[in-house]
N, C-alpha and C positions, 0 to 999 in steps of 0.2 A: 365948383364944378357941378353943372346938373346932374342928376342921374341918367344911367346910360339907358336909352330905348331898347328895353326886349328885344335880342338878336337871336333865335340858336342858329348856331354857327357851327357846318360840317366839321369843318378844319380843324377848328380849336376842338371839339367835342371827344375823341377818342382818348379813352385816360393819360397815355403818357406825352398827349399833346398838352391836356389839359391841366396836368402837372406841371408840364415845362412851363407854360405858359404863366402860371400861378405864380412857380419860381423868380420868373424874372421880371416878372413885378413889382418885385421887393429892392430890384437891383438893377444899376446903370445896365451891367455887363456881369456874366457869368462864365467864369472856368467849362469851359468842355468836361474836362475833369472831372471838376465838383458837382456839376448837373447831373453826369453818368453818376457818382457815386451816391447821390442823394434820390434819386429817380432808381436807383440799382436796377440799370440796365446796361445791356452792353456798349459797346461801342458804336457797331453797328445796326443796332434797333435803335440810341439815338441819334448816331448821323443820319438813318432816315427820316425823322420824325423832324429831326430840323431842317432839313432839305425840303418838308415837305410845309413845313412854317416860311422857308425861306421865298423859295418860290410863288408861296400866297402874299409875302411885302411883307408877311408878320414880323418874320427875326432878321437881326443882320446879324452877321460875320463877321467879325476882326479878328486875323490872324496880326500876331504880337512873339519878339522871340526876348526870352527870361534866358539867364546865365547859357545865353548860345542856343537854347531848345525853343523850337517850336512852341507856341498854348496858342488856344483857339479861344476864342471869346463871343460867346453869343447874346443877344439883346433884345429886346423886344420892340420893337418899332412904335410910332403911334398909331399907324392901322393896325398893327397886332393887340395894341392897349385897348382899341377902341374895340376891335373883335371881340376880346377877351373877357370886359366888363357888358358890352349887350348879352353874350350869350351865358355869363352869370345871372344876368337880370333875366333872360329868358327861362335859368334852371330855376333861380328863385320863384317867378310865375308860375309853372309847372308844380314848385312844391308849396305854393300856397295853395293850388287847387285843389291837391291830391290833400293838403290837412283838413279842408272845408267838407270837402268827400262827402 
C-alpha cells in the first residue's frame, strides 16, 4: 500500500475523534462500550463524536443483540481509513518541519 497523501482533516482532527478513529483501526468493529471506556468518556460526548464520524462516511454502525441486550458496534469505513491515514501523514509533515525549525 503506498503512503497516504498529506490530508489534515477537520473531522478526524479534534482529540477524541482522533482517538476513536486511531482505535478502530486496529479493529474490524468496536463495542460502544469498550471505546467509551477506553476513550473515558461518556456516553454522550461519544455518541456525538460518532454521529459526527458517521455522518462524514467515516464510521458505520451495527447495532447487534448479545444475551437479549442491545451493543452497538462501530467501524471505521474505508473513507474514514483513508481520512485517517492522510491527516496522520499531514500531522507527521507538520512535525517534521516544526523538528527542522
Amino acid at each position: 500500500m503506498a503512503p497516504a497523501e498529506p490530508a489534515f482533516d477537520e473531522i478526524v482532527h479534534p482529540p477524541n475523534r482522533l482517538k476513536l478513529c486511531a482505535m478502530l483501526a486496529t479493529a474490524d468493529l468496536v463495542e460502544f462500550a469498550v471505546a467509551r471506556e477506553v476513550l473515558d468518556i461518556s456516553d454522550s460526548v461519544l455518541s456525538k463524536q460518532v454521529k459526527i464520524l458517521r455522518d462524514a462516511g467515516y464510521v458505520r454502525v451495527a447495532k447487534k443483540t448479545r444475551d437479549a441486550r442491545p451493543q452497538t458496534w462501530i467501524g471505521l469505513t474505508k473513507t474514514g481509513r483513508a481520512a485517517l491515514n492522510g491527516h496522520l501523514a499531514a500531522l507527521r509533515k507538520i512535525a517534521e518541519q516544526a523538528q527542522r525549525g
